[in-house]
N, C-alpha and C positions, 0 to 999 in steps of 0.2 A: 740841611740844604745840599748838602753832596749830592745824593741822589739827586734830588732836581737838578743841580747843574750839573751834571754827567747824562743826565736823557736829553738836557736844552744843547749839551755840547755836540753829540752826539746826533740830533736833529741837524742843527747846524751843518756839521761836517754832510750830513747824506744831500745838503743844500747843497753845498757847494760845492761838489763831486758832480751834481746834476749841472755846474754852471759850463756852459759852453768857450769851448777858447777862443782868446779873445775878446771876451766881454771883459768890460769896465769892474769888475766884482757883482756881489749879490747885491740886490735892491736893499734899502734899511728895510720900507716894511717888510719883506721874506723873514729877513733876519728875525726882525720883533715877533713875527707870525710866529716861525720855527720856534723861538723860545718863549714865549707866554700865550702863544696859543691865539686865535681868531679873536676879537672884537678888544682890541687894546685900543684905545683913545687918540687923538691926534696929540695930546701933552707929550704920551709917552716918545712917542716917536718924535716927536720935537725935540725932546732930552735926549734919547737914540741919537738923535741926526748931529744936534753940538756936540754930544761925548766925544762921537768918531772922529767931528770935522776939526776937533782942538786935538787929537792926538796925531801929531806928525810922524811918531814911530815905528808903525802900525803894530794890529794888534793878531791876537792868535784865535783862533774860532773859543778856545777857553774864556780869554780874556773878556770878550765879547760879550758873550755867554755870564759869565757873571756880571758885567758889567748891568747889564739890561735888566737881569734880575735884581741887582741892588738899587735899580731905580726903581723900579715898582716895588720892592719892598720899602725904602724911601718915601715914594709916595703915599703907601698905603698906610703908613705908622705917623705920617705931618700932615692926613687928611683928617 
C-alpha cells in the first residue's frame, strides 16, 4: 500500500498547489476524487467529511491520504 499512498499523496499535494489563495481549502470531494479516483459513493464521502470534521488538529495531505484510503479498505473488507 506504500505505493498507493504515495501516488494518492502526491495527487493531493498537485491538488492543492492548484488551490487559489485564499480559499477555504480543497473541497472533501477533490480530495476523495484525487485519491480513489472518480465514482466513490456518497458513504465514502460521508466518512471523508466526519474523519476531517472530528479532527481539530489538522491534518497533513499524508495523513489525509491514508486516512481515506483506510476507509475504503475498511469498507471494502465489512461489505
Amino acid at each position: 500500500m506504500a505505493d498507493k499512498l504515495e501516488q494518492a499523496t502526491e495527487r493531493l499535494r498537485k491538488l492543492a498547489e492548484g488551490v487559489e489563495e485564499g480559499a477555504r481549502g480543497i473541497p472533501i470531494p477533490s480530495m476523495i476524487e484525487a485519491v480513489v479516483g472518480p465514482g466513490y459513493d456518497e458513504e465514502l464521502e460521508v466518512l471523508v467529511t466526519s474523519a476531517l470534521s472530528a479532527n481539530s488538529n489538522g491534518m497533513s495531505l499524508d495523513d489525509i491520504a491514508n486516512g481515506i484510503l483506510s476507509l475504503e479498505d475498511w469498507r471494502f473488507t465489512h461489505s
